[in-house]
Steps between C-alpha positions, in 0.01 A plus 500: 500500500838486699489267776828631739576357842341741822747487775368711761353209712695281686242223622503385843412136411835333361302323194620528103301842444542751160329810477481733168377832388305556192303777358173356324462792313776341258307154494501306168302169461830369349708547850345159584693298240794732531509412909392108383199555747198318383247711472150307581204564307271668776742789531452559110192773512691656794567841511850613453586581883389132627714331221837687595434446875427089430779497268732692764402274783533152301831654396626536843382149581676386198820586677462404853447125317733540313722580800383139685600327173233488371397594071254518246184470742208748418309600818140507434195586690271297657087555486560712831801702278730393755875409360535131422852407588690214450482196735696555767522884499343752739493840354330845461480737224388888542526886269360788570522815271813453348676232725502157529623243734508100523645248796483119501668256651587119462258307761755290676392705807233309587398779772452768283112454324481822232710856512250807429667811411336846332617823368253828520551851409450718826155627569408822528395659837163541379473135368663400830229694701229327248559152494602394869135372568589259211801389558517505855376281786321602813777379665766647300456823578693529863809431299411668210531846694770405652635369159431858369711667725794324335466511131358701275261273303393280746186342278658461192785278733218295649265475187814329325592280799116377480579439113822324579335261792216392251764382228693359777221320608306403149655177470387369868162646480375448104235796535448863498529733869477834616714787661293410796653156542905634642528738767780744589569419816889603561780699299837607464715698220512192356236256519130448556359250673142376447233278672240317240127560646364208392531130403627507113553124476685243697796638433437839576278483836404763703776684687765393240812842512636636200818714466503748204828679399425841385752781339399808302684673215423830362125435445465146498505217780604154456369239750581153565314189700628146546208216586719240687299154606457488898 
């Protein structure tokens, strides 16, 4: 399976980010020694599609390492299959059907607490029309119409930016949370900005903002969420 760079992003957030292409259809169990990408031994009874899109996504963060100096370190998952980085690195990994996409950064920053960002192919209408109740907060919806009078996929946008605030926010809060715990409560072409519902931990308390970059291509969207300490 090639593995060829995917240039149509240009992230907002000025971390060391690589993003590929891949077609999983042309997946061999070999790629992972030909890409020196450990393979661990949960993914082994996988089916074909969830090896190339691990293999894909540890390949990206292979490079963005590699790009803060950093070699020969094998990301693994935790118990929670989050990314384990290496000390002193904040990062995010994310694919979607034939995509991939990874960011870190060195931690010197001491503001910034975890990055989140998340790649999804574009709902259709009649998914969008389908899932709102389960994506969406009460209190999203004021914005969400108005939201919708702007863009074309307005749910896929915010499901993602709910994906890319939980990764953002794993690492401070150490447990699982729902859709129903960010709301949309401004936009612009650019950005949304989010209000967390509830009390996540004491680093995330009630009434903590969020900014999420957003862009679209073709029929994907890329978003992107810094957690910075207050």
């Amino acid at each position: 399976m090639e593995l060829s760079p995917y240039t149509q992003f240009t992230p907002y957030l000025s971390h060391s980010t690589f993003c590929c292409k891949f077609d999983s259809n042309h997946f061999i169990d070999s790629d992972f020694s030909s890409y020196q990408i450990f393979s661990p031994l949960q993914l082994q009874k996988a089916v074909t599609k969830r090896k190339a899109e691990y293999l894909a996504g540890r390949f990206c963060a292979k490079k963005v390492l590699n790009a803060l100096g950093i070699f020969s370190f094998d990301i693994l998952s935790g118990n929670d299959r989050a990314p384990i980085w290496p000390d002193k690195v904040i990062g995010s990994i994310t694919h979607t059907q034939g995509i991939a996409m990874a960011m870190a950064m060195a931690s010197q920053r001491t503001d910034i607490a975890g990055i989140g960002i998340d790649i999804e192919q574009l709902m259709s209408a009649k998914q969008e029309r389908e899932l709102q109740e389960q994506i969406l907060h009460p209190n999203d919806y004021p914005q969400f119409r108005l939201f919708a009078e702007q863009v074309s996929h307005p749910l896929t946008i915010i499901f993602s930016a709910k994906e890319s605030i939980f990764k953002a926010l794993y690492a401070s809060v150490k447990q699982f949370f729902g859709f129903e715990a960010a709301t949309l409560i401004a936009f612009n072409e650019q950005q949304l900005q989010f209000k967390i519902t509830q009390a996540l931990s004491p680093q995330v308390p009630k009434d903590t903002y969020l900014t999420v970059f957003y862009q679209c291509d073709k029929n994907i969207v890329l978003t992107e969420c810094e957690f910075k300490n207050s």
